[in-house]
N, C-alpha and C positions, 0 to 999 in steps of 0.2 A: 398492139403497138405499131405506129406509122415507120415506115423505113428511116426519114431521118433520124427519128430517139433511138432506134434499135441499132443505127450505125454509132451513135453517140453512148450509147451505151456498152457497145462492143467495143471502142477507143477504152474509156474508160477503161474496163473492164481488162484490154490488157497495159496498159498503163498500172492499174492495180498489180498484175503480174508480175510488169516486167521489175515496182516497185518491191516487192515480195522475193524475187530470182535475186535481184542486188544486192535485197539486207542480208537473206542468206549467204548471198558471195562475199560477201563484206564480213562480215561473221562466222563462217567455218571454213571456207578458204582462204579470207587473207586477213584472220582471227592474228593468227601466231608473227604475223610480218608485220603487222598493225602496231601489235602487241610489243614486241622487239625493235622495233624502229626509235634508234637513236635520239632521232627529234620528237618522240612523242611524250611529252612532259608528264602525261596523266599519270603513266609507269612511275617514274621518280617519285612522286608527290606522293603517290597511291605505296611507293615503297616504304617511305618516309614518314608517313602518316603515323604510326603505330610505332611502339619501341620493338628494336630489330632486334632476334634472338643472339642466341654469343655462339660463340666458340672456346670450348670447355678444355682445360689442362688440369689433370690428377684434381677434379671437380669440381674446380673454380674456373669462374670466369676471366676469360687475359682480353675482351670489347665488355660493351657499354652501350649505353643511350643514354642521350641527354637531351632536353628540352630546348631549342634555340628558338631565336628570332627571325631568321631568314627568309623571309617571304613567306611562298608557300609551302615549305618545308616544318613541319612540327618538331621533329626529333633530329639531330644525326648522331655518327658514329662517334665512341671514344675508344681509348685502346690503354691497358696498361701495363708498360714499359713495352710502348710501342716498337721501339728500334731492336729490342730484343727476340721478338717473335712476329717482326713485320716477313721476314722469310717463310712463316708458316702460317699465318693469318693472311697476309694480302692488304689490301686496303678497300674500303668503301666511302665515298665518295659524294657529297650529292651533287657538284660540278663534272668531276673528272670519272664517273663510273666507280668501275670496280675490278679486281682481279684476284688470283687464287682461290683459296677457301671461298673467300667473300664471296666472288663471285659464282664460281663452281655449284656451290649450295646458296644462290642465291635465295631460290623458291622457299627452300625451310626457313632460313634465316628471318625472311620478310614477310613470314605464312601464307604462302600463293601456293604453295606446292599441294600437288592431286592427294601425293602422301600426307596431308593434314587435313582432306577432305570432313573425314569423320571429328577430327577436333574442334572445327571450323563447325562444324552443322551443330553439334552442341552448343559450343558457345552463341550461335544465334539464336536456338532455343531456352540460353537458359539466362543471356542476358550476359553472357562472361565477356569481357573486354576482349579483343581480337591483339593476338599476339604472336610474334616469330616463336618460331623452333629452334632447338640447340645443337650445334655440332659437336659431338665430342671427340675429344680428337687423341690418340698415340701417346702423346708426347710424356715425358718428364720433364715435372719444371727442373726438378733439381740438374738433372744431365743438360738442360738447355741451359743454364743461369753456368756453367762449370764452361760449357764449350764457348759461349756469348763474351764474358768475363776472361778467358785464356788469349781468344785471339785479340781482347783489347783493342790497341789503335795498330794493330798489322792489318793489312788488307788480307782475306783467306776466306774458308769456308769450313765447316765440320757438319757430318753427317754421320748418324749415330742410329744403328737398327738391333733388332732384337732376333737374333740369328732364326730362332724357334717355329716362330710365327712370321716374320717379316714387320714386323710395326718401328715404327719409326720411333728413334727416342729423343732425337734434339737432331735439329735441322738448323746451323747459325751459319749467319755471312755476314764481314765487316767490310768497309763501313756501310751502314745499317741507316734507314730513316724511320721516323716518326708518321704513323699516318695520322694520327692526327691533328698535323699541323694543315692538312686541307681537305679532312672532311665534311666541313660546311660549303657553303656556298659564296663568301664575299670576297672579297679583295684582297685582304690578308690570306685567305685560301691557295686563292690564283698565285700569289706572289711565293707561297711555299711551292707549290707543286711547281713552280716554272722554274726557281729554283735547282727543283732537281732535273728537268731536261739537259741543261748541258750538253751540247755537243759536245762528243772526242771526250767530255771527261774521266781521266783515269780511274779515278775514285768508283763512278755511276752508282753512288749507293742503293738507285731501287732495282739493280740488277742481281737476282737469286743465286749464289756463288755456288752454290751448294746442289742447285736443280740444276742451274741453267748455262753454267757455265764448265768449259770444256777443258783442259791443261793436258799435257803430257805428262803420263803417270811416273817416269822414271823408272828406277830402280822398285818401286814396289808392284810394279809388272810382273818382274820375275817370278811372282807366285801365282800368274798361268802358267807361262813357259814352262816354270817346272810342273805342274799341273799336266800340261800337254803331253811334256814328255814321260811320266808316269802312266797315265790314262794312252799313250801311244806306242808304248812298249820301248821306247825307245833307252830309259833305266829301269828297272824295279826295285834297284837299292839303294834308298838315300845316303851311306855312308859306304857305297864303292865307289873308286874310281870313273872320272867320266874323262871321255877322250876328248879332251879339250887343251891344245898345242898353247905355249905362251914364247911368243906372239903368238895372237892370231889374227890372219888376215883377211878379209871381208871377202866374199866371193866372189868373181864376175868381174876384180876388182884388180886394176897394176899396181899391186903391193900396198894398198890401204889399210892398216893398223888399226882392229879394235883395242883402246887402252884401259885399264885396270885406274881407278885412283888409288895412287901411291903402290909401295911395294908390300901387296898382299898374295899369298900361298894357294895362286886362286891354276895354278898348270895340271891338270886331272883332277882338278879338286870334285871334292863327294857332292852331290846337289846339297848337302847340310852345309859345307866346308863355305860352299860358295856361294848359299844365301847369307849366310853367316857375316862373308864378308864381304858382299853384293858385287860377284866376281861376272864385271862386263864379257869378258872373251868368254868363261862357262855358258852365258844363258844365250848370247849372241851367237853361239854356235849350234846351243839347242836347239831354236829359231828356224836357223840356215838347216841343219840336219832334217827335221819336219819337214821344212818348204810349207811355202802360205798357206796352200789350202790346209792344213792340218793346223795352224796357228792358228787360222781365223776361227776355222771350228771349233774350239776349244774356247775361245773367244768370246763366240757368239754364244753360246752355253751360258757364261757369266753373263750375260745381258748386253754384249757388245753387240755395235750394226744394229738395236731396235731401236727405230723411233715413237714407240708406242706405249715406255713407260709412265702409268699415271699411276700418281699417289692418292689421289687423284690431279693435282695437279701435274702436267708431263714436264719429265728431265729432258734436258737436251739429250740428242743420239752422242753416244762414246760411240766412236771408229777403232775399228781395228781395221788398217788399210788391204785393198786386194795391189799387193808392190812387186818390184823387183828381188830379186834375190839379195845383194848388198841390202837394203831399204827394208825388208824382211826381217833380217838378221839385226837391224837397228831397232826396227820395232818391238821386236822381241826381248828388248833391255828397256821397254818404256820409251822409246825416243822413236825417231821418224814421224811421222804422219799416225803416230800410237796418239790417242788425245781421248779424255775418261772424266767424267765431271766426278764429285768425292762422293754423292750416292753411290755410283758405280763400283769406285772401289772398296765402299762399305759393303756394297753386295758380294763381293770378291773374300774378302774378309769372313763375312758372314757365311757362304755356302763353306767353305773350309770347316771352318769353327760348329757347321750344324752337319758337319759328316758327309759334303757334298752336295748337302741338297738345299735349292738357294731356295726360300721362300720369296713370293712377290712382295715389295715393299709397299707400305698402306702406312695412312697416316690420322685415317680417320675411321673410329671405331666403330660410333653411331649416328644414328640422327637420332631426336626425340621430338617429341611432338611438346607445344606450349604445359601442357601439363606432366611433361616429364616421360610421359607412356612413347615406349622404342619402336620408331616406324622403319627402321631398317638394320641390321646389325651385318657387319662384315665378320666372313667367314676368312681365315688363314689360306692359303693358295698357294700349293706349291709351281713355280716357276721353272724348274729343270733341275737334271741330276747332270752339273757338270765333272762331278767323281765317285769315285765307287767309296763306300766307307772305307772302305783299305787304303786306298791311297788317297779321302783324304787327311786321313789320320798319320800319314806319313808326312803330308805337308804340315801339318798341324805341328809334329814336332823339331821340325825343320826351323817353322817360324818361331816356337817357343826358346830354339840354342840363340836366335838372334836376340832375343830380350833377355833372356841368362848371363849370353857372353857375349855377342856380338853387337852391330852397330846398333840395338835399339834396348837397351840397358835405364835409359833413363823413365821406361813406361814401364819397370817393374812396379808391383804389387805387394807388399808380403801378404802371406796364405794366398795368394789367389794364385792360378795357373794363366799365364799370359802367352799370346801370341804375338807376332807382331812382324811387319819388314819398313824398313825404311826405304826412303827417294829421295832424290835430288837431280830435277828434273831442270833440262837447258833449255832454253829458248831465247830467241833474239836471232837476228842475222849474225851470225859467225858467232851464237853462244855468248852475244855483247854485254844481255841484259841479265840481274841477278837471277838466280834458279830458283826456282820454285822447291821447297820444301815438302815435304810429303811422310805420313807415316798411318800406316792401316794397322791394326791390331782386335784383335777380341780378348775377352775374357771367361775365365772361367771358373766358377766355386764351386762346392758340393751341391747347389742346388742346381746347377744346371750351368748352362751357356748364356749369360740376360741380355748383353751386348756386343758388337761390331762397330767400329769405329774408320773412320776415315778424319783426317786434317790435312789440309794443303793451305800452306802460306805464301800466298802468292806477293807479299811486300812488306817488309816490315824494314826498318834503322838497322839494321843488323849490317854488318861489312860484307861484302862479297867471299870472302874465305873461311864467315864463321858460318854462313848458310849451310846448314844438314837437317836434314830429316830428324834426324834422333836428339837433336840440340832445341830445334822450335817446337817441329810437329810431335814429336813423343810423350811431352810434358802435358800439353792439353789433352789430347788422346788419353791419358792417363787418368787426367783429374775429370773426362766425362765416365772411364768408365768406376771410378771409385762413386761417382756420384747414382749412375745407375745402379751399383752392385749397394751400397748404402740405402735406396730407394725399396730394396726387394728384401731388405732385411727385417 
């Protein structure tokens, strides 16, 4: 070969190379960034193409697929009683994406995932239509349809677990939306989903109340405080006296007044006397008496300060703040800079109610592969022993004198053994704005522990002096867990 073909050939030659280095850079390096890139339409069309697997409740389907027009898109999403379990499904999209469940388990749902490798390789041997996987998920319809249905047209949230295991039993927040008012792609779409952007609106119905949003627990706090102080040495008997002066005056402080609502028998009152009748200066002194770092600890135990809870979808962080000593002592009744989304305090409820030991919350059992065969099954996980079974089976019946005889009377049960503590929780600049309602409770029958409950009503018609815990929040709290404990029968 002459020198100029053999230089011509060597061009070539790495030409061919450098074509060959590219595809592979293009393909296993920037395969995954390609692949996820918002503006690459192929994704969508290619998700879309086939009907999208569901998301399973007590074994039915609560999505859909349905056959549209819309361009390039074959199928999109349906949902039913979408407003109802749009908190624990999410929505899918083929405009506006996707989030939660939907998203999270994208890959099964819309059969891309490695975990349906082996179903996939079948089905193109054997001719079988390509199809999503199924999530199944926690939940009880019936406990969701009880808690959905209670809070009605109040704004709030309820969060309902299964002490034992951790599994999630009803996850509701009002007001609630529809996803499938824009899971296609045309006009009418865009005009729902825009819809719900609203700046500032108080409503925000596609905001998760229940995951993602944060309140001041109130009064139903005090079942760490007393927790802390049990687990701190600081009582060991729930029906002795505690040294708690009436007045009492905030620390650090020129004569600042913790107050009692109304005239309750809360001066040395017993830790039973003064959950019983959610005695501010008792738990507010408890608080102070610890000092923070013993609060927070106790705190963080129940899941407080993580930002790292998933259900898999992640809760917002509950704070339990690092304060001053006054500030401390307010936190320690639920108030201050204390602020707990209603998972949180269903976690709170639950470790109690399961002898101290919190399981991780999970919301999703399985995935399954298009033909039903299990490509992943979660295991129960316990999360922390924020009490010894001793005490906290002391709290336990602390919280059960408050649903006997005290403020939370209205979430009895007959036959079952109930727990329970009410809130009423301030906020606004100078306590302007209505309180927030609050009531955590568990259950319990001869088979076991099934449910933990949290509700917080963050807005309903109600007058500002009829707002309590044991008036709003008890009632629903009640009727999710009669609907769990009915569910297991």
């Amino acid at each position: 070969m002459n020198k100029p073909l053999r230089r011509v050939a060597i061009f070539c030659g790495l030409l061919v190379l450098a074509l060959l280095i590219r595809v592979n850079w293009v393909q296993f390096v920037q395969g995954d960034q390609l692949k996820n890139d918002p503006h690459n339409r192929r994704v969508a069309i290619e998700r879309y193409s086939k009907p999208r697997g569901n998301i399973i409740v007590d074994g039915k389907a609560v999505t859909g697929s349905t056959i549209t027009d819309s361009g390039d898109f074959k199928y999109k999403r349906t949902y039913k009683n979408g407003k109802m379990w749009a908190p624990v499904t999410g929505y899918a999209s083929q405009a506006f994406d996707s989030n939660q469940l939907e998203k999270l388990n994208d890959g099964i749902l819309s059969g891309t995932d490695d975990k349906l490798f082996f179903s996939r390789t079948v089905d193109m041997f054997t001719g079988g239509k390509q199809a999503g996987g199924n999530v199944v998920t926690t939940l009880d319809a019936k406990a969701q349809k009880a808690a959905f249905e209670g809070l009605g047209d109040k704004k709030g949230a309820v969060a309902a677990i299964n002490p034992e295991t951790g599994a999630i039993l009803a996850l509701a927040s009002t007001p609630s939306y529809d996803p499938s008012t824009f899971a296609g792609n045309s006009n009418k779409d865009a005009e729902a989903f825009n819809a719900l952007q609203k700046k500032n609106d108080p409503d925000d119905p596609m905001l998760n109340r229940a995951l993602r949003q944060t309140y001041p627990p109130g009064s139903t706090f005090k079942v760490v405080t007393a927790s802390a102080a049990l687990e701190n040495g600081l009582y060991t008997d729930v029906d002795a006296d505690t040294r708690s002066p009436l007045p009492y005056t905030l620390p650090d402080t020129s004569g600042i007044e913790l107050k009692n609502e109304g005239s309750i028998p809360c001066e040395n009152a017993s830790l039973r006397t003064a959950l019983q009748y959610s005695c501010n200066t008792v738990f507010g002194k408890i608080s102070a008496d610890l000092g923070n770092k013993k609060m927070k600890a106790e705190a963080e135990k129940f899941g407080f300060n993580n930002s790292k809870i998933d259900t898999p979808v992640r809760a917002a962080e509950s704070i339990f703040p690092t304060d001053n000593r006054p500030q401390n002592a307010m936190a320690g009744i639920g108030q201050a800079s204390n602020r707990a989304t209603p998972l949180q305090m269903a976690m709170i409820a639950s470790a109690v109610a399961n002898n101290g030991k919190l399981m991780k919350p999970y919301m999703v059992e399985q995935l399954e592969a298009p033909n039903l065969n299990v490509v992943q099954q979660h295991t129960p996980q316990v999360m922390s022993q924020p009490l010894t079974p001793e005490n906290a089976q002391k709290i336990q019946s602390i919280m059960q004198t408050v649903v006997q005889k005290g403020t939370g009377t209205m979430a009895q049960i007959p036959g079952v053994t109930v727990g329970g503590k009410t809130g009423t929780a301030q906020h606004g600049e100078n306590n302007k704005d209505n309180p927030y309602a609050w009531f955590i409770s568990y259950a319990k029958t001869s088979k076991g522990t099934p449910v933990a409950v949290a509700v917080v009503i963050e807005g309903s018609d109600t007058l500002r002096n009829d707002i309590a815990g044991g008036k709003l929040a008890a009632p629903i709290a009640k009727s999710v867990m009669e609907a769990v404990i009915e569910s297991n029968k």
